[in-house]
N, C-alpha and C positions, 0 to 999 in steps of 0.2 A: 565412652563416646558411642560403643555402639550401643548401648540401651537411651541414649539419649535424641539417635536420630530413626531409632524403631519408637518411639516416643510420638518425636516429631510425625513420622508417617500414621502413627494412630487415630494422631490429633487430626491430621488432614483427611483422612479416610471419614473421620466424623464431619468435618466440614465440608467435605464435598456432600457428602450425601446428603445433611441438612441444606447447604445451597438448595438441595431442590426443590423440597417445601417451598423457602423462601422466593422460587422463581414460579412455581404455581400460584403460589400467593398474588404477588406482583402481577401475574397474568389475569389476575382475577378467576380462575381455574378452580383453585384452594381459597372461594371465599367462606366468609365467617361462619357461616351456620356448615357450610362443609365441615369445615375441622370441626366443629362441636359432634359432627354427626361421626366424623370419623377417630377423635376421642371416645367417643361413645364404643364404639366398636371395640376398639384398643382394651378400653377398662370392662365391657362385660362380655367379649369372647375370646380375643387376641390373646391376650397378656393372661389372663387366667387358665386357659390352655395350656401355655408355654411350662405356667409352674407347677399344674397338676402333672403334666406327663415328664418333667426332668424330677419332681420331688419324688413320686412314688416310687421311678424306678433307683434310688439314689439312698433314699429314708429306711433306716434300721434302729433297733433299741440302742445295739453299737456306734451306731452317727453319734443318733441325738444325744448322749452322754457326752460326746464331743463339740458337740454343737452349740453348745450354752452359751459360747463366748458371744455369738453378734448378736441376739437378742440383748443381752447386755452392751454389747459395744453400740448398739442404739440408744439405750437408756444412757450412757457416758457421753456420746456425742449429743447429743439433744439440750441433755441437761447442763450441759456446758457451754455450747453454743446459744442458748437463752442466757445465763448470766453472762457469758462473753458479750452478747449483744446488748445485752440490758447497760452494764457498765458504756460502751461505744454509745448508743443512744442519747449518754447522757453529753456529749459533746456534739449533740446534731445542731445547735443552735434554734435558730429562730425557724427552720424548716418541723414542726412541732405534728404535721402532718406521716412524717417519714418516722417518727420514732419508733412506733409500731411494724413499721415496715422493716426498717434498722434489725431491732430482736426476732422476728422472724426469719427474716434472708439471711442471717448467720446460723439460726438453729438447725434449720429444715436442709438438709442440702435435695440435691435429684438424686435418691438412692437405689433407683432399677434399671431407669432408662439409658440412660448415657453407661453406668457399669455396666449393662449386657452387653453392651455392641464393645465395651473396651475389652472386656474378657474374650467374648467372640474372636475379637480381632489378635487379640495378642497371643492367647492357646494358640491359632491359626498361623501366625507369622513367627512366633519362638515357643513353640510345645517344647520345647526342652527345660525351659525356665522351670517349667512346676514339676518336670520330670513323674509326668502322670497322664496316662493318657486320656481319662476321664474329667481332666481337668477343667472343659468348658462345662461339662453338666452336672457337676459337683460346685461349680462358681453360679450356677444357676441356682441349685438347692442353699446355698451360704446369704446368698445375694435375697432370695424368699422367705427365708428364716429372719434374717435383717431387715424385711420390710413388713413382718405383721406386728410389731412393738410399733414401728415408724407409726404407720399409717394412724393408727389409733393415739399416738401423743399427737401426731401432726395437727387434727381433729380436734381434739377433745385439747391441744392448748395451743395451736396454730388460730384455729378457730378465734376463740373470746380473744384473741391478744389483738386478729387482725379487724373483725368486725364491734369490737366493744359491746358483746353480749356475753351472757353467761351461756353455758354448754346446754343448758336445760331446753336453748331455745333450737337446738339442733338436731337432728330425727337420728336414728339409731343406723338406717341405711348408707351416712355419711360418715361410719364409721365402719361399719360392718359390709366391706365392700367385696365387690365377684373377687378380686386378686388375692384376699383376705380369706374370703370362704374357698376358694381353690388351695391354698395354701394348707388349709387347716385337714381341708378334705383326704389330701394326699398324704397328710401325714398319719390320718387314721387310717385309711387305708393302708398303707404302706410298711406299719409296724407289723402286722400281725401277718405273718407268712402266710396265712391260709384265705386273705383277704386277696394281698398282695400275688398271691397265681393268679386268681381270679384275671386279674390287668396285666401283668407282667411277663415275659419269654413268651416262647416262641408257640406252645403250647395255651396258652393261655386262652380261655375261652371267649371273656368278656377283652381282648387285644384290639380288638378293634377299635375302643372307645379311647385307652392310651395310644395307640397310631394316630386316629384322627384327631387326637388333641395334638398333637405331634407335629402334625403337619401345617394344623391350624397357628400351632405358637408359634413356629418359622418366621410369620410374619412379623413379628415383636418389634425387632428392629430398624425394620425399613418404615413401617406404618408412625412408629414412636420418631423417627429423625424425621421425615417428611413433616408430621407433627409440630415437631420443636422449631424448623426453621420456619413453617406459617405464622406461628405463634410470634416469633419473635421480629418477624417482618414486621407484621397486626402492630407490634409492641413501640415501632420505630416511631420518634417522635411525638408520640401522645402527650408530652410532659416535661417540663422540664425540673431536671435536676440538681442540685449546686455539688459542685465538685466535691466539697469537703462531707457530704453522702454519701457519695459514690465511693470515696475513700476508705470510709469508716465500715461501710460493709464489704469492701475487700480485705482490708485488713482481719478483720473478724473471720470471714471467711475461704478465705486460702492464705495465710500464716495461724492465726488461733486456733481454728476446731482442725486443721494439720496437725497442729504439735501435738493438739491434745489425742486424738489419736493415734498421732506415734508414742506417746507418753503412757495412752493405756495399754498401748502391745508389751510396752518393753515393763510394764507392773507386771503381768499377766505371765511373761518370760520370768521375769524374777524368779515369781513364784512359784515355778516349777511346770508353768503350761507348756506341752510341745504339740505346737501346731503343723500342719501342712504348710509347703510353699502358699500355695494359693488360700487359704485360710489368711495366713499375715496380710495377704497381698489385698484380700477382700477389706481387712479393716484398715489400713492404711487410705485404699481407694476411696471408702468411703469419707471421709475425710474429708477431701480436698474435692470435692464436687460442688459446682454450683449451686444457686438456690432452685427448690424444686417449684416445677413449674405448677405443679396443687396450689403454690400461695396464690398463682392468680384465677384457678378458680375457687379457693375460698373465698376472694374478698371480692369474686363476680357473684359469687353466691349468698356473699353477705351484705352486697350490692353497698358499698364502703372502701372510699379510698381505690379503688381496681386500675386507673388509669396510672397511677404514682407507682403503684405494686408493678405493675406489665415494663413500665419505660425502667424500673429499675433490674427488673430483672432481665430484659435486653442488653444493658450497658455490664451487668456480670459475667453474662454469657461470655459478651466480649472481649473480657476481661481474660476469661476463665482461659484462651486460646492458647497462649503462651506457658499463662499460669501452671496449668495443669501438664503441659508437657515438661515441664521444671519436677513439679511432684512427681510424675509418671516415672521420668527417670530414678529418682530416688527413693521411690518404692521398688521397684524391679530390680537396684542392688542393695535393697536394704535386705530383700528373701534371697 
């Protein structure tokens, strides 16, 4: 019980905060070209900030040997949540528009946004759980390592699945994005001890450049929920849905790509992996996360289907409310 109503108050902490988007939205405050412009910010200084200055100082030969698992638990979620949705799809009936929708909203879940602020929140109100005190800036580096496979499947088969083109027709910067090249950046950086002084302790010459990304990535959180609730205000009503849609991708997505990721921990255990609390707790979370909110700029970008995409992925969100505090608990005494 008590991991179930520390649950509950996470879940609220995110709701509140999102409310507020959705009340700038509302106010007309946070309109449309706003949030684009402040998405923009998010994806090429915020958010890549955040992961350049928690990976470098975090990333060793000795991680990354450790590490292999979420890039693969990407590769298992993904690819399981496209055949899980493909099969659900095929019961969407005469809605023939959502099919496509269907197998994406179960593949893709939101695999940075919403887990930073949970991590954040959770280290913060039960640091004893991971019994580490480094635990929120280690679920940062876990969380970045799990999102450069994402970002490039999301892309490269999110893409043709949602817009009905081949990849070919897609430019290479919508794959190879700031949070992607921050990611990669810090990990070069970051192996080679004599790179890694350079940015790193107290001492450190070039410190100034990992501080100010530091300071700059703080913002992740608040910018990405203010964000999410414009977004999903924007999303309210555009479209309507038939139930037995909205079913099918819940179903798929918080029961199916759940198991299937508690199913690939406990192979991975079998086999002799011994992971950290918060390593399990990362691949579980990912799991049971909503659909990512990329599918509605891919399919603003493929200008295809987008109003169907946005009003489904509002009615998830609000799904997800309850949902996710159900999983939350059951991940937190599962580690």
């Amino acid at each position: 019980m008590n991991y179930f109503w520390l649950s509950i108050e996470i879940i609220l902490t995110i709701l509140i905060a999102t409310s507020c988007g959705a009340i700038l939205a509302h106010k007309k405050i946070l309109h449309e070209q706003a949030l684009k412009d402040l998405t923009n910010i998010l994806v090429y200084v915020i958010l890549p900030c955040l992961l350049f200055s928690k990976i470098i100082s975090a990333i060793s030969f000795d991680a990354l040997r450790e590490l292999w698992v979420f890039p693969v638990a990407a590769l298992v979620n993904v690819s399981g949540g496209l055949f899980a949705g493909f099969i659900l799809s095929l019961f969407s009936g005469r809605q023939k528009e959502f099919k496509r929708s269907v197998v994406a909203s179960v593949a893709f879940g939101n695999c940075i946004y919403i887990p930073l602020v949970i991590i954040a929140a959770i280290t913060l109100q039960a640091p004893e759980l991971f019994m580490d005190k480094n635990a929120a800036a280690k679920g940062v580096t876990f969380l970045s390592l799990y999102l450069v496979p994402f970002i490039i499947l999301i892309w490269i088969l999110g893409y043709p699945i949602l817009a009905k083109q081949k990849i070919k027709h897609l430019k290479i910067n919508k794959i190879i994005t700031p949070p992607v090249i921050a990611t990669f950046l810090a990990i070069l950086l970051g192996l080679f001890p004599w790179t890694k002084t350079l940015f790193v302790g107290n001492e450190a010459p070039l410190g100034m450049f990992q501080q100010a990304a530091l300071i700059l990535g703080k913002a992740t959180m608040p910018i990405s929920l203010i964000i999410l609730g414009g977004n999903l205000l924007n999303s309210y009503g555009k479209t309507n849905i038939k139930f037995s849609t909205a079913f099918l991708v819940g179903i798929g997505k918080y029961l199916i790509a759940p198991l299937i990721a508690l199913l690939f921990l406990i192979l991975i255990k079998s086999l002799g992996w011994e992971g950290t609390p918060m390593m399990s707790f990362i691949i579980l979370l990912e799991g049971f996360m909503p659909p990512a909110m990329n599918l509605v700029v891919i399919s603003q970008f493929a200008d295809t289907n987008k109003e169907n995409m946005a009003a489904l992925i509002f009615w998830m969100y609000l799904i997800a409310i309850p949902i996710m505090t159900i999983w939350l608990t059951i991940a937190m005494k599962w580690i």
